[in-house]
C-alpha angles and dihedrals in degrees: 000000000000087000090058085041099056087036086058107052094032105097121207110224112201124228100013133172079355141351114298104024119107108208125206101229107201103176086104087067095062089054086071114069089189103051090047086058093052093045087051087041097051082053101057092040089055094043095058105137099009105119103243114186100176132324120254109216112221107223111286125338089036088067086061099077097006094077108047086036081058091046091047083050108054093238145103123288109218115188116219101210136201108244118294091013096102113071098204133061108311139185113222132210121186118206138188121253124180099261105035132325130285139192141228140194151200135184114261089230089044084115149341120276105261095034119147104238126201101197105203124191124159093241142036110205120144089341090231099133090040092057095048088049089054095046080055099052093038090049086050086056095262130141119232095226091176150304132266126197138164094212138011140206102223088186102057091058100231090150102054079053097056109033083077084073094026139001088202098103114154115189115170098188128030131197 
């Protein structure tokens, strides 16, 4: 139900960011207050027993869903930033992408060593980002408890890439 929902307002934009490349535009979505709360709600209906400390937002669609879902939760929102974007002490990781390399962030005082942490994004490609953000969590003395994502890319094998570190892995809607 949720998955034909979502599939029905997310609009593929051809050619974008480059030839070649369709991208799931899910802007639509947010145009729609009941189908966010479904989405927030199939999360957390898919995340029941899992230990959830507190979600960590990927920037910047990630902060979309991943703040409501930790408000709906009870728990922490910890924002996982593109470089120079935090303003307090901050530990670094720098990951491959296919065309060069990036960097993300968290706060040093984002969580407690030991803390569960649901990592949400919009979207799961090559997982790329994702993983770089769990090596971060996991290097600060957090535990990856699962993954959250409105859509996912089957083909690009993200997810083959993340159930090493957790075999929690929510997609509500697969292409």
């Amino acid at each position: 139900m949720i998955e034909q929902q979502i599939k029905a307002a997310i609009r593929d934009i051809p050619d974008f960011p480059k030839p070649g490349i369709i991208f799931k535009d899910i802007t639509p979505i947010l145009k729609d207050h009941n189908l966010c709360e479904g989405i927030v709600d199939a999360f957390i209906e898919q995340i029941k027993g899992i230990k959830v400390d507190a979600v960590a937002g990927i920037e910047s669609r990630g902060f979309l869903f991943g703040l409501t879902l930790a408000n709906k939760l009870g728990v922490p929102f910890v924002p996982v930033r593109k470089a120079g974007k935090l303003p307090y002490t901050i530990k670094q990781k720098v990951y491959e992408l296919e065309y060069g390399t990036a960097t993300i962030e968290l706060h040093t005082d984002a969580f407690e060593p030991g803390s569960h942490i649901l990592i949400h994004d919009d979207l799961l490609a090559t997982g790329g980002t994702v993983t770089a953000a769990s090596e971060l969590i996991q290097e600060m003395g957090g535990v990856v408890a699962g993954y959250t994502f409105v859509v996912g890319l089957g083909f690009l094998n993200g997810k083959e890439r993340i159930t090493p570190v957790s075999d929690n892995v929510i997609v509500l809607a697969e292409y």
